[in-house]
C-alpha positions, 0 to 999 in steps of 0.5 A: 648527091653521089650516085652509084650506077651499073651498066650492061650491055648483051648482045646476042652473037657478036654481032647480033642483038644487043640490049642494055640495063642500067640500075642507079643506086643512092649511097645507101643502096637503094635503087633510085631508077632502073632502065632497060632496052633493045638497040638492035644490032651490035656487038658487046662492046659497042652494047657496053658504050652505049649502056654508059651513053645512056645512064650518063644522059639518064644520070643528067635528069638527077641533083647528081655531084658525083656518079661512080659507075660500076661495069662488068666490061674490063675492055671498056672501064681500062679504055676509060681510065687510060690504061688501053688504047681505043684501036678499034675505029668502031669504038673509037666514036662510041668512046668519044661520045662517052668522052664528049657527054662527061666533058658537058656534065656537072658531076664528078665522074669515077668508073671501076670493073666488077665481076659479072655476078655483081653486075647481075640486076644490069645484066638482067635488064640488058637481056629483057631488053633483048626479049622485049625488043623495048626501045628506050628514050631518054 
């Protein structure tokens, strides 16, 4: 089963509180899950990794052969796909985590930028997560 995933990470200053939201979609459109919480305090990158970190683990729990991962954050989706280099240390262990959880995982993996206004029902859930203060487990 192919699986279509939006991800989003807020923060609130930079740094400051940050949240996450992710949707997963089946092929047709229709939302299987979606989640959404509250990681404290972080920059928008590092609340970006960490909206990934989360749906890929989320992704795990699924009869997923494929997931195509949809991302507002340009910075993020070009360091994934090679084109930017991770320069900053921060990121560089958020990157790797990414990278050590999709070198484990059973399923094809492809992730590709959106413009924010395609992006709005993750960028929904990472705020609530902002104002619920709801910690998500996985």
């Amino acid at each position: 089963m192919t699986i279509l995933a939006y991800t989003d990470g807020a923060s609130r200053g930079n740094p400051g509180e940050s949240g996450v939201g992710i949707v997963l979609k089946d092929e047709q459109g229709n939302v299987i899950t979606s989640q959404y919480g509250y990681i404290g305090t972080a920059t928008n990158n590092i609340a970006e990794y960490t909206a990934l970190a989360l749906c890929l683990k989320l992704v795990q729990t699924t009869k997923c052969s494929s997931l195509v991962v949809h991302s507002d954050s340009e910075l993020m989706v070009r360091q994934l796909n090679g084109q930017y280099k991770v320069k900053d240390a921060g990121l560089k262990k958020h990157f790797q985590q990414i990278q050590n959880i999709l070198g484990a995982s059973p399923f094809q993996f492809n992730i590709t930028h959106i413009p924010r206004e395609k992006n709005r029902e993750a960028d929904e859930l990472a705020n609530r997560g902002i104002d619920t203060k709801k910690i998500l487990a996985i």
